[in-house]
C-alpha positions, -999 to 999 in steps of 0.1 A, spaced: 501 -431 -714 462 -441 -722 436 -425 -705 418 -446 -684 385 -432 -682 367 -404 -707 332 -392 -699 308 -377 -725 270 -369 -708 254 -343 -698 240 -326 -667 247 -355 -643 276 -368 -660 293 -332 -650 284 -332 -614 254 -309 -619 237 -307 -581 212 -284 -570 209 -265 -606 244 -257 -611 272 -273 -627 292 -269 -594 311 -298 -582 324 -318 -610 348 -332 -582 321 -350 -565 301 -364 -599 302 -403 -604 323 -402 -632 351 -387 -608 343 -419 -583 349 -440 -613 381 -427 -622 397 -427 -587 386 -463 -589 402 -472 -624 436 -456 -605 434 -423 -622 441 -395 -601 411 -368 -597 421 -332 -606 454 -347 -623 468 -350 -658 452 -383 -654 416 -368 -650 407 -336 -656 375 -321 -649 358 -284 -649 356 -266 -613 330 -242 -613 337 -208 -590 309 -188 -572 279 -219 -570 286 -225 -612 257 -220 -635 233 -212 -637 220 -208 -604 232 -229 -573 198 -232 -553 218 -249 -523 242 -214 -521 211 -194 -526 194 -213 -494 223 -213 -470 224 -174 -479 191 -171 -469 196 -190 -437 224 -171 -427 206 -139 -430 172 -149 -415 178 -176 -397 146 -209 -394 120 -184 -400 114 -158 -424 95 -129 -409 70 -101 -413 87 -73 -431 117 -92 -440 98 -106 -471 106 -74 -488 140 -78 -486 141 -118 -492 145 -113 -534 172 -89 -528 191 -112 -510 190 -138 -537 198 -115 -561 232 -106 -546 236 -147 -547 230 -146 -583 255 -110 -591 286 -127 -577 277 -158 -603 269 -133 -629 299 -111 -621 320 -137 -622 311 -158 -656 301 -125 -676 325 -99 -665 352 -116 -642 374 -144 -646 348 -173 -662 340 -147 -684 339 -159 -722 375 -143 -737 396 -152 -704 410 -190 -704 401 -215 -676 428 -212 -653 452 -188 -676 452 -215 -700 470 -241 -688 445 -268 -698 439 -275 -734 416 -300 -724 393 -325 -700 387 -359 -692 352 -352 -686 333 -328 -711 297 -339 -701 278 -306 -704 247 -299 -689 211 -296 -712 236 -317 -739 205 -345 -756 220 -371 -781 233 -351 -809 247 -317 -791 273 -344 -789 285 -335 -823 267 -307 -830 277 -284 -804 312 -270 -803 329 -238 -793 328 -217 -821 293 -224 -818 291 -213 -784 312 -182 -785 287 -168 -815 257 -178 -791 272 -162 -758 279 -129 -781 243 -125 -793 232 -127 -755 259 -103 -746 243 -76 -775 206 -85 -763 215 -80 -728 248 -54 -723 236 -51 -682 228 -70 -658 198 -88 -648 177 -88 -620 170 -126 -608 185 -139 -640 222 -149 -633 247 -152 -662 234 -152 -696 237 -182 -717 246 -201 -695 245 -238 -715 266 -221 -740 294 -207 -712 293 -240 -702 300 -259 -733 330 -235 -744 348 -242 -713 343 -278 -715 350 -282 -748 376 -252 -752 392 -242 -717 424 -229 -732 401 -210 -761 428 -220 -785 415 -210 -817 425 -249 -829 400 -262 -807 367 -241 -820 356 -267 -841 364 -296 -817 328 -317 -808 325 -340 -778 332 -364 -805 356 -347 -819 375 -349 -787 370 -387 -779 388 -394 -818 417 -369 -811 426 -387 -779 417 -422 -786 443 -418 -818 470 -394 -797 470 -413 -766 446 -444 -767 412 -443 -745 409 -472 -724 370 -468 -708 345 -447 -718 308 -434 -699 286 -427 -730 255 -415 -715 233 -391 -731 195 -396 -739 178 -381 -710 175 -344 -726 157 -360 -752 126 -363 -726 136 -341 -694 117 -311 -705 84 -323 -707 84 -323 -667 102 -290 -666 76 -272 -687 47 -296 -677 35 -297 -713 46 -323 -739 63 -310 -775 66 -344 -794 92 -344 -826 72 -355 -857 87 -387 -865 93 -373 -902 109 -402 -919 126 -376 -945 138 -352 -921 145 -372 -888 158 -342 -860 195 -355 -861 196 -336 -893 187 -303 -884 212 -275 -872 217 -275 -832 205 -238 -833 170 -255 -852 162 -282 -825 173 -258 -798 160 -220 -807 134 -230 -832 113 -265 -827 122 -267 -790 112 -302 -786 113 -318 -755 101 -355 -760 114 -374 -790 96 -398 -808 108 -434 -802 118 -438 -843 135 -407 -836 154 -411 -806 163 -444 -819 178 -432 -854 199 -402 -831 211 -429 -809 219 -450 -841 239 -420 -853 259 -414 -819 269 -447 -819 282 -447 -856 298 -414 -846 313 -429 -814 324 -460 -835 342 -439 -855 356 -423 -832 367 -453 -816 381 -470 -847 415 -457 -848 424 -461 -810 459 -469 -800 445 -489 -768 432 -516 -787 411 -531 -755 386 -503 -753 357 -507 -736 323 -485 -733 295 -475 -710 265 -466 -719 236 -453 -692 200 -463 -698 179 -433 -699 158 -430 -661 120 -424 -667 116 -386 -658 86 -391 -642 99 -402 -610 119 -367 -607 107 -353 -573 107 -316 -592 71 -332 -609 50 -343 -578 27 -366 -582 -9 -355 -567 -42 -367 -566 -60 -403 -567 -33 -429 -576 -34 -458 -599 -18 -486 -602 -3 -500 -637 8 -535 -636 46 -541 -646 47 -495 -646 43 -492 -608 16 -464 -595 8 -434 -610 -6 -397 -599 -40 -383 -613 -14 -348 -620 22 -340 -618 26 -304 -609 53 -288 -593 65 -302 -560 55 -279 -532 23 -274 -549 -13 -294 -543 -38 -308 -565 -59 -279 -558 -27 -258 -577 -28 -283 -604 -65 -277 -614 -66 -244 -611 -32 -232 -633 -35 -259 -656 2 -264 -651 4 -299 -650 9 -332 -667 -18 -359 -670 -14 -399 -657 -21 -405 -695 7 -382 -703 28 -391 -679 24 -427 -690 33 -419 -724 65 -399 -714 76 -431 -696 65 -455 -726 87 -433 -747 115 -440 -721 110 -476 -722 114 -477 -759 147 -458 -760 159 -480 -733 149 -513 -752 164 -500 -784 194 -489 -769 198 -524 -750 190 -544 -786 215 -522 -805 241 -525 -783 240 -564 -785 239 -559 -825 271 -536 -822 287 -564 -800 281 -587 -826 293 -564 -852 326 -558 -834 327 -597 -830 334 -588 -789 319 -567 -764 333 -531 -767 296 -516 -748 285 -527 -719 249 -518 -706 245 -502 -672 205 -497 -665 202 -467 -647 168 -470 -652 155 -498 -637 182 -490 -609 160 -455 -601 127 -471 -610 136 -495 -580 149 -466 -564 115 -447 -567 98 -440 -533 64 -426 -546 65 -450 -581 69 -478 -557 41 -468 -535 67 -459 -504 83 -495 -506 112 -489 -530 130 -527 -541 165 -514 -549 190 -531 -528 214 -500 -518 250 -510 -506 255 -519 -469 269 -487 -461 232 -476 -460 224 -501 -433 218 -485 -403 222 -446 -415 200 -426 -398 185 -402 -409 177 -428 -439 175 -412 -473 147 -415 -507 138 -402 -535 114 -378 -523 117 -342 -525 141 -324 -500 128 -314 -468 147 -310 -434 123 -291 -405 135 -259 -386 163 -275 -363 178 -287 -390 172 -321 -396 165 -339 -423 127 -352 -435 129 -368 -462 146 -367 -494 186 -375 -497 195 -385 -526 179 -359 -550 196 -326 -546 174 -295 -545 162 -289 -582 139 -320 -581 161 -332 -608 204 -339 -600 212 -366 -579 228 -353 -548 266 -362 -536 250 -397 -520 226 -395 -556 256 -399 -569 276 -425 -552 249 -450 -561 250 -441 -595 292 -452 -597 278 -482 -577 257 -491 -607 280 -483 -628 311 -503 -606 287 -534 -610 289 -533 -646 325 -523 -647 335 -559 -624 317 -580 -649 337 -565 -679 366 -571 -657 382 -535 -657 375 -529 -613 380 -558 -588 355 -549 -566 320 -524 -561 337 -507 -530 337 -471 -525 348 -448 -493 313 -442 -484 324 -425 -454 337 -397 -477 303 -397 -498 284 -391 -467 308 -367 -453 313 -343 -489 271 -344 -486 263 -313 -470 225 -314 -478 230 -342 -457 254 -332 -430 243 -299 -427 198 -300 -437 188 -263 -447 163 -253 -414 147 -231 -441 135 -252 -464 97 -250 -449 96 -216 -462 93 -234 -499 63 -248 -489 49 -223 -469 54 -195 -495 39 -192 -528 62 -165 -540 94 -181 -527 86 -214 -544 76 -196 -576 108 -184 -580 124 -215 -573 110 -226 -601 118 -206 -619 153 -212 -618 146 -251 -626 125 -243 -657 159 -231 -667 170 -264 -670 151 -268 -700 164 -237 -720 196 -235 -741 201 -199 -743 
């Protein structure tokens, strides 16, 4: 029997909310499956689960422990105790993934799964796609196990991309399987059992950094020595860049989709289809705030003198020097927009090539640059599904924020690293995708249990009463963020 859907991404493509790879069950790609017939959590499509929050840290877990302990308010001498009580958050992930049962020698589930339908991995960019696989991993994972024989204090579990990829890519840690790439995987099924749809999204690592670490680390556009050429350990341990060139983003994307083709070439379901996600302009991630005097850029949308880190001011901003610039905001984003108009041009050249349409183009990113509240000067143009009509509280794209009797301010559809899409984040993402999917004639219809969506949103159901703290707190909301800068390591 063929599988219907396959799903190679990264962070958001493996249900990554709140800055943990947590609930794969509630991810997009799981929505789309249920609606192509498969059964979730099935031989018909098999996903990750992710025990104690996942990794690396699960900043909606950490919260709700902090509720529970001190209630709305935060007092007095209670601050001297508040790190503590994240830290015991953050042992039972670490116990678990480095010493427990996620640990790296002990299969997922006693190794009754050789493999999954959906091996997106979080911090994955274009070419971890072939470059990353679990022999690489379980060399990675053992040199962080040397550095650091004890744990951490505030750190959580040690390399945590690389914990994440061997268990996506190796859950049965079947010594067969160590050399088996994301790609690897797609050609190994689509010969054994035929792939009928795949979700190819990856790009948005190529970029995502540069608002993590506020600073901008450009790849040289080196004709001779483009980075798809260089060892994963070189781009990831040694360069660390974290805004590709357009010339060479668009020579990786050229090789995925060669890669992918290949792949592809052999499969025994010879109606294949693909779907490939534009890349969403970073910028409008509520984790960078925009602050300051605003400008407006025709056909761009408006613009922030800074982006800093979002419970901070512009007084913050000016003072650390930990921010980005409009102008280099404006560049990150014009780096965006060339990806995404390469990656739409190709994929009409590969159409042609195949003399039919095997990819199909679904623009997340002019879906979230509607979606934008502050890029769109509070009047967002995207047309969300009816269920929206009429929900109260309504949901955007700002940061999260519910006040002390727990309900919610603003925010919604961002979960709380600034970055994921939340469970509702991610139900309009399968909408986008569902539109596409009608059109290629593979869904009859864009329809999705909404009321299940809302319901499975706790950040929505049930607002953390805490979160003022964040923005009442320096040191609290310095360590949040330090957990999100995480996002942008791979160790």
């Amino acid at each position: 029997m063929s599988i219907k859907l396959f799903t190679i991404g990264d962070s958001i493509s493996q249900g990554f909310m709140s800055l943990a790879a947590a609930r794969t069950d509630l991810s997009y790609s799981t929505l789309l499956a249920e609606k192509l017939g498969a059964h979730p959590d099935t031989d018909d499509y098999r996903y990750p689960k992710w025990p104690e929050g996942g990794l690396p840290v699960n900043l909606e877990t950490v919260l709700r422990r902090l509720t529970q302990r001190y209630g709305t308010n935060i007092r007095g001498l209670e601050w001297l105790t508040v790190l503590h009580t994240i830290n015991e958050v953050m042992d039972r992930a670490e116990d678990y993934y480095e010493r427990g049962a996620g640990k790296v020698d002990a299969p997922y589930q006693d190794g009754n799964i050789d493999y999954f339908h959906n091996i997106a991995v979080q911090g994955f960019d274009l070419a971890d796609a072939w470059l990353v696989t679990p022999a690489l991993c379980k060399r990675e994972i053992g040199l962080q196990d040397k550095a650091f024989p004890t744990d951490g204090y505030l750190t959580g579990p040690n390399a945590a991309f690389y914990r994440t990829a061997l268990k996506v890519l190796n859950p049965s840690l079947d010594d067969r399987f160590d050399d088996f790439s994301a790609i690897t995987w797609l050609e190994t099924h689509a010969k054994a059992k035929g792939v009928e749809n795949l979700v190819l999204w990856l790009g948005a690592n190529n970029a995502l950094g540069t608002v993590l670490d506020l600073k901008i680390r450009q790849t040289p556009n080196d004709e001779k020595q483009r980075p798809f050429t260089l060892s994963h350990l070189e781009r990831a341990k040694i360069r660390r860049w974290n805004l590709w060139h357009p010339e060479d983003f668009k020579a990786e994307y050229e090789e995925l989709l060669n890669r992918v083709d290949a792949a592809m070439k052999d499969n025994s379901f010879d109606q294949w289809k693909i779907f490939v996600g534009t890349i969403p302009l970073v910028t409008i991630a509520p984790v960078a705030k925009g602050v300051g005097s605003t400008t407006k850029i025709d056909g761009k949308g408006v613009y922030y003198k800074y982006y800093t880190y979002f419970p901070f001011e512009e007084e913050f901003a000016h003072k650390t020097g930990m921010h980005l610039t409009m102008q280099d905001a404006i560049h990150i984003d014009d780096c965006i927009r060339a990806y995404n108009r390469f990656i739409i041009s190709h994929i009409k050249k590969r159409n042609a090539q195949h003399g039919q349409e095997r990819y199909f183009v679904v623009d997340i990113a002019e879906a979230l640059n509607k979606l934008a509240y502050k890029r769109n000067a509070g009047n967002p143009t995207y047309k969300l599904p009816k269920a929206f009509d009429y929900l109260h509280p309504q949901v955007n794209t700002k940061y999260y924020h519910a006040d002390e009797n727990g309900v919610l301010k603003q925010g919604g559809i961002v979960s709380l690293d600034g970055v994921h899409p939340s469970v509702i984040g991610h139900g309009i993402i399968a909408y986008e995708f569902l539109q596409v999917m009608k059109e290629a004639g593979i869904v009859p219809n864009t329809s999705l249990n909404w009321d299940k969506i809302f319901a499975n949103d706790l950040l929505y159901q049930q607002p953390i009463p805490l979160m003022h703290e964040l923005y009442g707190h320096d040191q609290l909301a310095a360590h949040l963020l330090k957990f999100i800068k995480l996002l942008s390591l791979k160790d």
